[in-house]
PASEBA-1860 file (N, C-alpha, C; in nm, 3 decimals):
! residues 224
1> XXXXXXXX> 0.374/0.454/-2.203/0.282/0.360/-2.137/0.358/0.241/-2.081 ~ 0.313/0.211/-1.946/0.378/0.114/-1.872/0.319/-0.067/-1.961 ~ 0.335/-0.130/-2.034/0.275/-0.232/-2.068/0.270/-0.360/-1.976 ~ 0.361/-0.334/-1.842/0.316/-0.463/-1.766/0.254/-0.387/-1.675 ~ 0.215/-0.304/-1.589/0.094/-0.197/-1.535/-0.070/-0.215/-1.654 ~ -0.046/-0.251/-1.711/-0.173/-0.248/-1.833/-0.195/-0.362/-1.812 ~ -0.090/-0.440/-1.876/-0.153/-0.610/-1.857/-0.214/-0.654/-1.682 ~ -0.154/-0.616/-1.557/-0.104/-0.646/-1.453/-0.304/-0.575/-1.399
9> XXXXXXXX> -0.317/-0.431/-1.451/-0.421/-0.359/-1.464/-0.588/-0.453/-1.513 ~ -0.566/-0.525/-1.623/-0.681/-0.530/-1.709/-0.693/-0.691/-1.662 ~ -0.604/-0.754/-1.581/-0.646/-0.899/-1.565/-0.663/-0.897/-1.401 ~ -0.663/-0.752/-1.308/-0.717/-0.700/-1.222/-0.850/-0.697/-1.217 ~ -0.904/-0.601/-1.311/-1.030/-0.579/-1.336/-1.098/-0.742/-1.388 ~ -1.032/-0.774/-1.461/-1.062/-0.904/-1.529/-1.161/-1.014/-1.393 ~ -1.020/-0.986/-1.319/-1.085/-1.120/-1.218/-1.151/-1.082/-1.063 ~ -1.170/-0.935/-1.081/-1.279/-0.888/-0.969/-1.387/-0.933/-1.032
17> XXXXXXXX> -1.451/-0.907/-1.167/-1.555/-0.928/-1.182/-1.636/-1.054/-1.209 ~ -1.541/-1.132/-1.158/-1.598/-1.294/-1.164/-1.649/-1.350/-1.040 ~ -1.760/-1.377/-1.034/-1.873/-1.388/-0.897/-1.878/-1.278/-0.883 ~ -1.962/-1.195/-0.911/-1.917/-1.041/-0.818/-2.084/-1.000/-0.843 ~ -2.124/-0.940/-0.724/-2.293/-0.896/-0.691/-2.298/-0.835/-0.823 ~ -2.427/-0.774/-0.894/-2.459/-0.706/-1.021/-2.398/-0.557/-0.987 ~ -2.436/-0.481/-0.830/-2.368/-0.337/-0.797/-2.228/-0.358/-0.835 ~ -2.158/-0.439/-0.771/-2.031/-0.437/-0.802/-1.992/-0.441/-0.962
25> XXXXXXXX> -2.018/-0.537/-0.974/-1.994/-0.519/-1.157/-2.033/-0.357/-1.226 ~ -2.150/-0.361/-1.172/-2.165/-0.200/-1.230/-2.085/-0.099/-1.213 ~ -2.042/-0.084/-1.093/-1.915/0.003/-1.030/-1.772/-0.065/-1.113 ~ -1.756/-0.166/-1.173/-1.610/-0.202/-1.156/-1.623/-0.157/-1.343 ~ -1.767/-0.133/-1.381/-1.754/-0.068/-1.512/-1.776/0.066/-1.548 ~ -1.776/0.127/-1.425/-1.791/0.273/-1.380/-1.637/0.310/-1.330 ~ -1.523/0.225/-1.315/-1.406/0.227/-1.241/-1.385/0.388/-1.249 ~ -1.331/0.430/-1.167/-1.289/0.617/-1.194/-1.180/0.636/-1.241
33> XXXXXXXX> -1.118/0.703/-1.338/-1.003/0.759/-1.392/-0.941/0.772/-1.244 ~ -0.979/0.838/-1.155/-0.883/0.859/-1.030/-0.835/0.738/-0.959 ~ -0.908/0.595/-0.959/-0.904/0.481/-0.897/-0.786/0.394/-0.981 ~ -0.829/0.427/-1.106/-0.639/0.362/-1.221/-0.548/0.426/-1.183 ~ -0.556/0.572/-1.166/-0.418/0.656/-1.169/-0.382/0.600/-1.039 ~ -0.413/0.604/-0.911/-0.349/0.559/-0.756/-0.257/0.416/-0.792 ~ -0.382/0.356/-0.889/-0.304/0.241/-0.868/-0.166/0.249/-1.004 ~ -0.161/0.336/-1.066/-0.028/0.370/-1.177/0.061/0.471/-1.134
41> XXXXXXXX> 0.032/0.548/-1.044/0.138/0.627/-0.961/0.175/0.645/-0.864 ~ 0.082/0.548/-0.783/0.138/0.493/-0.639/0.137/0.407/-0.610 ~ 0.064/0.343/-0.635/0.108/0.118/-0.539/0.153/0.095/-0.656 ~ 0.195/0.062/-0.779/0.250/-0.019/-0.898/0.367/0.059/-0.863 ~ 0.460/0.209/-0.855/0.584/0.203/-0.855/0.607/0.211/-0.718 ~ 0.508/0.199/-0.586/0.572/0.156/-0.460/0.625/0.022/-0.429 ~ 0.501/-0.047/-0.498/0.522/-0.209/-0.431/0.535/-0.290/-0.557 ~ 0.513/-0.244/-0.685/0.551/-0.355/-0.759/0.485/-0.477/-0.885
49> XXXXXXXX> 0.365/-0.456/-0.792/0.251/-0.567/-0.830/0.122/-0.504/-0.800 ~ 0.006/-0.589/-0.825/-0.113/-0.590/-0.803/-0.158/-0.680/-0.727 ~ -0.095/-0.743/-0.696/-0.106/-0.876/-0.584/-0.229/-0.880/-0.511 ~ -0.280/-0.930/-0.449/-0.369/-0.904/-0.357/-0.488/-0.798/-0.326 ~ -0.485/-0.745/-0.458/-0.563/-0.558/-0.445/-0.709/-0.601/-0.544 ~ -0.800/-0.578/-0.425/-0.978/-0.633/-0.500/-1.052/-0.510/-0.500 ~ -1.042/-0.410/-0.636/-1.153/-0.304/-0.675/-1.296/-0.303/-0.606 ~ -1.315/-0.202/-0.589/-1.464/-0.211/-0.566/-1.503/-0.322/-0.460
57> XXXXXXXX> -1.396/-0.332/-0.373/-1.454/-0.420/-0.265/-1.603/-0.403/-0.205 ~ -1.673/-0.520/-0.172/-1.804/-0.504/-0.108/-1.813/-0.564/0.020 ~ -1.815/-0.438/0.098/-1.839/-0.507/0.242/-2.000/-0.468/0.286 ~ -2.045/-0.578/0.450/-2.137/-0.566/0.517/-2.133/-0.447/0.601 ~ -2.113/-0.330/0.630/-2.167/-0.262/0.787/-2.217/-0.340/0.884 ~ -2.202/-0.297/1.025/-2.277/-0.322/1.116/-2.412/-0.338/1.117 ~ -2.456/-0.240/1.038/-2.610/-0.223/1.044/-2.671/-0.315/0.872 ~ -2.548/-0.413/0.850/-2.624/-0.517/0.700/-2.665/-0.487/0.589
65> XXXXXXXX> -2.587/-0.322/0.579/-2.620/-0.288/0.477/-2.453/-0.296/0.383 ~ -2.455/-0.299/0.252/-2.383/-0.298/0.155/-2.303/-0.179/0.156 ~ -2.182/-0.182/0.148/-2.078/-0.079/0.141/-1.985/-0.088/0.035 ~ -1.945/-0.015/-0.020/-1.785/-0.022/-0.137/-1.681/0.047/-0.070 ~ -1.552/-0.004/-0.144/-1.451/0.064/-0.091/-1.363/0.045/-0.209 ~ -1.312/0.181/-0.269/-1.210/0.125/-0.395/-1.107/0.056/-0.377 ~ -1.065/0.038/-0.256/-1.003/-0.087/-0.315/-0.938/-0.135/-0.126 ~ -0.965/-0.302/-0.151/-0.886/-0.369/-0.036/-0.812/-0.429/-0.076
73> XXXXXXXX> -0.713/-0.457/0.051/-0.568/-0.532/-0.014/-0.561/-0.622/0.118 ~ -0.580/-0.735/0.072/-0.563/-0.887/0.161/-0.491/-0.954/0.141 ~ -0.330/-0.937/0.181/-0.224/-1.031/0.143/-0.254/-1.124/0.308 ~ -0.181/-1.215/0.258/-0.149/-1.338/0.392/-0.110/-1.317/0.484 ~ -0.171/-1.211/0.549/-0.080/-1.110/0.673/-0.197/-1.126/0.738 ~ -0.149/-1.090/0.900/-0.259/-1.053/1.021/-0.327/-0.904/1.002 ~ -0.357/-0.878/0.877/-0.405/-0.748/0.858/-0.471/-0.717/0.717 ~ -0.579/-0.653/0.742/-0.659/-0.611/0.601/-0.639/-0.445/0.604
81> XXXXXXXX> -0.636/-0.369/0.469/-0.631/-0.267/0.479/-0.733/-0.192/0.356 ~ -0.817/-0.124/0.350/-0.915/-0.030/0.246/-0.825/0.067/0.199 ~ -0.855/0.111/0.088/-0.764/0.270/0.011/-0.927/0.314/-0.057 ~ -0.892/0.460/-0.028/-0.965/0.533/-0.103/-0.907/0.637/-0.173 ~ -0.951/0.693/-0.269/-0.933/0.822/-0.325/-1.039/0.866/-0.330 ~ -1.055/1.035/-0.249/-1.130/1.104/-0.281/-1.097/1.251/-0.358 ~ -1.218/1.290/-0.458/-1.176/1.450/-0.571/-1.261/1.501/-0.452 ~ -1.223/1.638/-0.433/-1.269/1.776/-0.411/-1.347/1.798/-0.533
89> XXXXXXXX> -1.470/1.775/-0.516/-1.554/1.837/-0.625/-1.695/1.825/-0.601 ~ -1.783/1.804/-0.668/-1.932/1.852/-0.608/-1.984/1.751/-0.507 ~ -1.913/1.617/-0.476/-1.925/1.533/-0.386/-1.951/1.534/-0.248 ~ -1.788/1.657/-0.272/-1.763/1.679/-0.099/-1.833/1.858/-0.084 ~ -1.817/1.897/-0.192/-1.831/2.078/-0.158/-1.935/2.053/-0.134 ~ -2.114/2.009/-0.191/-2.209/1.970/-0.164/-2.297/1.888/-0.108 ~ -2.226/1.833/-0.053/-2.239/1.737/0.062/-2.335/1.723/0.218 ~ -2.456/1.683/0.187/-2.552/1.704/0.304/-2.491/1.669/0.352
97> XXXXXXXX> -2.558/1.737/0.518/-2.519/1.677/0.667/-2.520/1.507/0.674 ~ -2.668/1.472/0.592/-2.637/1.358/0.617/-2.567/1.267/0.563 ~ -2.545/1.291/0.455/-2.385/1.242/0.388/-2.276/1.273/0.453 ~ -2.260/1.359/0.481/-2.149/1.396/0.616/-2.159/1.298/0.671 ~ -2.262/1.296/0.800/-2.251/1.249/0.920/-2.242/1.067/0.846 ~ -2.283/1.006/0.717/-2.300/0.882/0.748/-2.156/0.844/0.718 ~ -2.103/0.893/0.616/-1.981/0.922/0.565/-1.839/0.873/0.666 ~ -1.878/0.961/0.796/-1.799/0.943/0.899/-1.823/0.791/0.981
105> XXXXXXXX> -2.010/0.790/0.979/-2.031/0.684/1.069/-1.981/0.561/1.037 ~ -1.977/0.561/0.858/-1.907/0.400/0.770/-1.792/0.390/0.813 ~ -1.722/0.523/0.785/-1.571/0.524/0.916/-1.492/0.448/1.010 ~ -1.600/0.476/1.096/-1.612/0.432/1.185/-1.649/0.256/1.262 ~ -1.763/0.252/1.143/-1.743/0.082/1.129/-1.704/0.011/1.094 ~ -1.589/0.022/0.984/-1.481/-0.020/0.946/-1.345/-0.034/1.010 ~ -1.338/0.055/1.115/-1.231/0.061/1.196/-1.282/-0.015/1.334 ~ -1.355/-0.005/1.325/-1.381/-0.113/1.398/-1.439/-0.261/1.423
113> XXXXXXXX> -1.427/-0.279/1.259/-1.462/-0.384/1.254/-1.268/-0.475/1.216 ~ -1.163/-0.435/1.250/-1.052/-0.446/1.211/-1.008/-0.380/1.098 ~ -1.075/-0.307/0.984/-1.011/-0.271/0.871/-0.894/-0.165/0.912 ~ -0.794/-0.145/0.822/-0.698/-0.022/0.850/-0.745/0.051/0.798 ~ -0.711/0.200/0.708/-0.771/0.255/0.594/-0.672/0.384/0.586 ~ -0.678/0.378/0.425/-0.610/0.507/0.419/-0.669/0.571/0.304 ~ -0.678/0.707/0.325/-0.737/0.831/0.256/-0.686/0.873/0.151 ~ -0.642/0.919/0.017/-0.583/0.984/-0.073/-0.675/1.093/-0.125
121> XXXXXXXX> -0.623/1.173/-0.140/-0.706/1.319/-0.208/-0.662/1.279/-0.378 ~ -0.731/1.317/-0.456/-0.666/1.261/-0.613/-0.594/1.414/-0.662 ~ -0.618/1.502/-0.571/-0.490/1.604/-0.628/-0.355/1.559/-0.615 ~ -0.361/1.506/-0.460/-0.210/1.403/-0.473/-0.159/1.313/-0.561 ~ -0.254/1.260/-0.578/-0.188/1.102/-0.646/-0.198/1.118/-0.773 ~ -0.238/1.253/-0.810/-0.231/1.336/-0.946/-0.090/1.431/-0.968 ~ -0.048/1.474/-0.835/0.070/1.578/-0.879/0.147/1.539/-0.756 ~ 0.116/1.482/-0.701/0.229/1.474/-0.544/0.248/1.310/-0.514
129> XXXXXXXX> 0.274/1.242/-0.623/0.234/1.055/-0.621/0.385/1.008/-0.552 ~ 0.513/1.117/-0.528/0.590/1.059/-0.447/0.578/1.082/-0.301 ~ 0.498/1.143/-0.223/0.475/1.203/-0.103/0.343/1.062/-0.091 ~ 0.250/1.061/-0.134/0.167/0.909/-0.155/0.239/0.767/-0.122 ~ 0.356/0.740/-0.220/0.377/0.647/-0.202/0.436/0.626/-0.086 ~ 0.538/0.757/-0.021/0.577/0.716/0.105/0.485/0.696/0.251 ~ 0.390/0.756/0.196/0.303/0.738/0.317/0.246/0.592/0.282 ~ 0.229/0.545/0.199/0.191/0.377/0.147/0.256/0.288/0.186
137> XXXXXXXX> 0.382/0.308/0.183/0.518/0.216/0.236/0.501/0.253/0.374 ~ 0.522/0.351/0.432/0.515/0.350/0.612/0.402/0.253/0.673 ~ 0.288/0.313/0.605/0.162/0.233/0.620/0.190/0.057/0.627 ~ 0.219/0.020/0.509/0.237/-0.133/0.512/0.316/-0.169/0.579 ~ 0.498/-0.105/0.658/0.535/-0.130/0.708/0.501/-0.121/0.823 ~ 0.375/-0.051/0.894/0.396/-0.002/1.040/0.294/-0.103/1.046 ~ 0.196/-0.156/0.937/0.091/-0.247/0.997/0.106/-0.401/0.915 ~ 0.243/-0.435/0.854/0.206/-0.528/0.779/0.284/-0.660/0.860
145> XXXXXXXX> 0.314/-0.642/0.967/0.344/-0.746/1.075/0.524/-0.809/1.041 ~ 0.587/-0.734/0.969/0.721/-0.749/0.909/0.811/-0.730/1.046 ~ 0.767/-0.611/1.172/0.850/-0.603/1.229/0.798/-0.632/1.351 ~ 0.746/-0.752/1.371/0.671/-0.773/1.491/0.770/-0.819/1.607 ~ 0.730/-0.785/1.760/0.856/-0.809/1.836/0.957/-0.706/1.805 ~ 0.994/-0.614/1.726/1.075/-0.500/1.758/1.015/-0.359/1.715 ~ 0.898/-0.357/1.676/0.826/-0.259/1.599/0.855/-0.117/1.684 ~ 0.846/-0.128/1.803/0.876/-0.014/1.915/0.938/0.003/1.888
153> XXXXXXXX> 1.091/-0.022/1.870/1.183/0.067/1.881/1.277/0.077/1.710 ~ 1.184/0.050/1.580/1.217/0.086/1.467/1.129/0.195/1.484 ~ 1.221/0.310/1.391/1.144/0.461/1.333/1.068/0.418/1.157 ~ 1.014/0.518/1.143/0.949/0.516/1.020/0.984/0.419/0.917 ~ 1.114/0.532/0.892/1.205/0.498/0.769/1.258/0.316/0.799 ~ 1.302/0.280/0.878/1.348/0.173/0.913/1.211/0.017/0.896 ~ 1.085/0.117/0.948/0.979/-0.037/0.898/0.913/-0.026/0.753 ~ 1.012/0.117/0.675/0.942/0.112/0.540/1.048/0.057/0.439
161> XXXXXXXX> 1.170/0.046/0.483/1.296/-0.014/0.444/1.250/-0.151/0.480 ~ 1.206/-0.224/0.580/1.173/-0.379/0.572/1.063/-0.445/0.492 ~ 0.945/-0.360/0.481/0.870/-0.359/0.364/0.901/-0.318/0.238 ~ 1.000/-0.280/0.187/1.026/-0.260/0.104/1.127/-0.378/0.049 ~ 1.192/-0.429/0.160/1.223/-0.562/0.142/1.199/-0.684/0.088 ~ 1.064/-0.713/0.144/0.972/-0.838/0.148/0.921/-0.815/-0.021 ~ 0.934/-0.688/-0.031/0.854/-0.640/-0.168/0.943/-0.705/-0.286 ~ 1.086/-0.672/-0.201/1.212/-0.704/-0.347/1.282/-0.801/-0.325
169> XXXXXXXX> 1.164/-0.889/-0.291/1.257/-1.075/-0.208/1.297/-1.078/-0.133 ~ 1.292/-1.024/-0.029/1.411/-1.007/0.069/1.565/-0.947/0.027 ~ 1.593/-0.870/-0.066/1.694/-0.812/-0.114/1.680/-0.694/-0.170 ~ 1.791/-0.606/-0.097/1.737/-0.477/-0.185/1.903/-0.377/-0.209 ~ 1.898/-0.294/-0.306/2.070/-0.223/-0.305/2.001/-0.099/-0.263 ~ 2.131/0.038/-0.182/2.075/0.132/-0.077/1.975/0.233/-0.245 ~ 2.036/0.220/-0.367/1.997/0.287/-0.476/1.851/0.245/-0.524 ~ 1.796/0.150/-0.494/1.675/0.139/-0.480/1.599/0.203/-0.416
177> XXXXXXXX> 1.613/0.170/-0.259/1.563/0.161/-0.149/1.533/0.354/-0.166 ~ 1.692/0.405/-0.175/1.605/0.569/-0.232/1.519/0.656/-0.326 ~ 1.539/0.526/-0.415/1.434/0.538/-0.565/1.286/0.546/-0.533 ~ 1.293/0.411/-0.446/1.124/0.389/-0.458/1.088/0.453/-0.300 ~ 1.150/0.490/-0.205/1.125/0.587/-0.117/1.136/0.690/-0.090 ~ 1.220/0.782/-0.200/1.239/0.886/-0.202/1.322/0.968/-0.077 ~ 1.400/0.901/-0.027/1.451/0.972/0.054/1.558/0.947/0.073 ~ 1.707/1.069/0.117/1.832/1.122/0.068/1.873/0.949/0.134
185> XXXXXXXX> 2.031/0.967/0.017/2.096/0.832/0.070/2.172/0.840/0.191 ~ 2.213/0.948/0.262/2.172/0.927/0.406/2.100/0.897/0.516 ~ 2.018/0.884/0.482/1.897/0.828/0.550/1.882/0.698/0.547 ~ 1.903/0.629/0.446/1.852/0.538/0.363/1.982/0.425/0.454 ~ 2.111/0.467/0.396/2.250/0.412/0.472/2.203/0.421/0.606 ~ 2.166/0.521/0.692/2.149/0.516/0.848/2.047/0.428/0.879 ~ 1.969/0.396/0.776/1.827/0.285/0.827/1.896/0.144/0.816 ~ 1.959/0.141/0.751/1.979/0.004/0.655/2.102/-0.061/0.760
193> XXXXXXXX> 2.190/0.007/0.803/2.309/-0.027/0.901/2.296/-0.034/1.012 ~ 2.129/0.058/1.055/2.075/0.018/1.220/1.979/-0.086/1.190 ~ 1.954/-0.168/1.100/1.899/-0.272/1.108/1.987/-0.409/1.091 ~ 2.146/-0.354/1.020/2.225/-0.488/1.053/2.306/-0.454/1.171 ~ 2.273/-0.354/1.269/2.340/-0.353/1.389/2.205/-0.440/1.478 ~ 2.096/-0.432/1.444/2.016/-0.503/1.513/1.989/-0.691/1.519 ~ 2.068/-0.704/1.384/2.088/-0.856/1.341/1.898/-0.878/1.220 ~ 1.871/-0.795/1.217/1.765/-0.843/1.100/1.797/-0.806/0.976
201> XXXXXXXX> 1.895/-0.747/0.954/1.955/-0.749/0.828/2.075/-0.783/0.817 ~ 2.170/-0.825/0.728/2.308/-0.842/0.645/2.312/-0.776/0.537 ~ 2.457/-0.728/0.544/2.505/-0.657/0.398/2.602/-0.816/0.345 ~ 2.599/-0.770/0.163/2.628/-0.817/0.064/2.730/-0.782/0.001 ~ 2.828/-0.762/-0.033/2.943/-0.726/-0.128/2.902/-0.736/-0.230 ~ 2.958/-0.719/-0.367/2.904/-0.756/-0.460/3.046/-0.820/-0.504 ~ 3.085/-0.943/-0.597/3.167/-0.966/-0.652/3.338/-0.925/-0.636 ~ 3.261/-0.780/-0.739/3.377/-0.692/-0.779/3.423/-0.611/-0.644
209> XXXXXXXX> 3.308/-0.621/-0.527/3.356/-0.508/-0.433/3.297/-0.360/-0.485 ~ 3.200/-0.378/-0.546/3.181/-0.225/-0.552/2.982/-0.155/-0.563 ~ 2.937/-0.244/-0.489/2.839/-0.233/-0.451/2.759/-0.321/-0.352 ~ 2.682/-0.271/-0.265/2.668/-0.360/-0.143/2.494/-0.356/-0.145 ~ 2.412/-0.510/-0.139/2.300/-0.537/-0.134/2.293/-0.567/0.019 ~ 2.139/-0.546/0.063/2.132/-0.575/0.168/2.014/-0.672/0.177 ~ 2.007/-0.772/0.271/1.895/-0.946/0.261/1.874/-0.934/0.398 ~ 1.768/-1.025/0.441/1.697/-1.056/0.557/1.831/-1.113/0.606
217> XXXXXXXX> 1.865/-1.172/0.759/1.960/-1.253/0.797/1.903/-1.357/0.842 ~ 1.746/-1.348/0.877/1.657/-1.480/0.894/1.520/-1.478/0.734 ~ 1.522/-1.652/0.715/1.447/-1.664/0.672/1.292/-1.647/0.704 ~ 1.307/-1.622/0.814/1.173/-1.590/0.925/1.101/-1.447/0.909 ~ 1.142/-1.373/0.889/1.110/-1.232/0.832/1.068/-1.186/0.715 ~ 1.143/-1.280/0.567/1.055/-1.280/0.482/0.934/-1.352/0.456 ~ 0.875/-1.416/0.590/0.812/-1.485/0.579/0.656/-1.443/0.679 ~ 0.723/-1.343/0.701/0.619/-1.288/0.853/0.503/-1.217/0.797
END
């Protein structure tokens, strides 16, 4: 058992439910086994923290009616983003049309009301939570305004390496960076060296000479 994921977990729940409508409270004591696990096998070993992440968010629709969303994440950025997890189970297999169709239409008003949103199936984030997290990290990097002014011409790997940054202070070693992204340290070296050929990153020596960290080269970036 992770004991700072528990503590980090229960003073989560703790402080959604303070002011919170009576539905919400009810839901945030209904929380789903699938809604802890996302957040214990994918955002706690992607990003770190719980920072900014409100359970059982309650939004308006267009049409003024009450909506949930398991969970939004509102850091100090030009951007809000929703997560869901959904089970394959009598929800979706049985599922009227008109649950269908409204299903899609909430969708839809959320995206256009600015929200981002991203989908998780809980078979994933049950047996496939490293394929999750990388799509979590791309996500925050491609929308979390870290690479604004060069975003065009960084690839994937390269705006999930700068978010992954901001995540670890602005400092990160290439043995991390493949840990928590899962991907070969070639890759990882080719992202990290086309971003100090671009001047938004610097490499680090270490001391002894035998390991090299890599930092923002502007204070402006960990700050974006």
């Amino acid at each position: 058992m992770d004991n700072g994921f528990e503590l980090a977990y229960a003073q989560l729940m703790d402080s959604a439910g303070l002011n919170s409508s009576e539905e919400r409270k009810r839901r945030l004591l209904e929380h789903d086994q699938a809604e802890k696990l996302f957040l214990q096998n994918v955002w706690w070993p992607a990003v770190g923290n719980l920072d900014y992440l409100h359970p059982e968010y309650e939004l308006q629709d267009l049409k003024g009616g009450a909506r949930f969303a398991n969970f939004a994440y509102m850091p100090p950025l030009p951007y809000r983003l929703l997560i869901e997890i959904d089970g394959f189970g009598p929800h979706w297999r049985d599922v009227t049309r008109w649950r269908f169709a409204d299903d899609l239409q909430r969708q839809n008003h959320l995206l256009i009301d600015g929200w981002h949103l991203l989908r998780f199936a809980f078979d994933d984030v049950s047996e496939k939570p490293r394929r999750c997290q990388q799509t979590l990290l791309m996500a925050l990097a491609k929308w979390g305004g870290i690479t604004r002014g060069v975003e065009h011409s960084l690839d994937v790997y390269e705006r999930a390496l700068l978010h992954l940054m901001q995540q670890h202070w602005g400092e990160i070693t290439p043995a991390a960076a493949m840990d928590k992204l899962g991907i070969s340290k070639r890759r990882v070296i080719a992202g990290l060296k086309s971003l100090v050929r671009r001047g938004i990153l610097s490499s680090v020596t270490s001391p002894k000479g035998r390991g090299m960290r890599y930092k923002f080269s502007s204070s402006n970036w960990s700050k974006s």
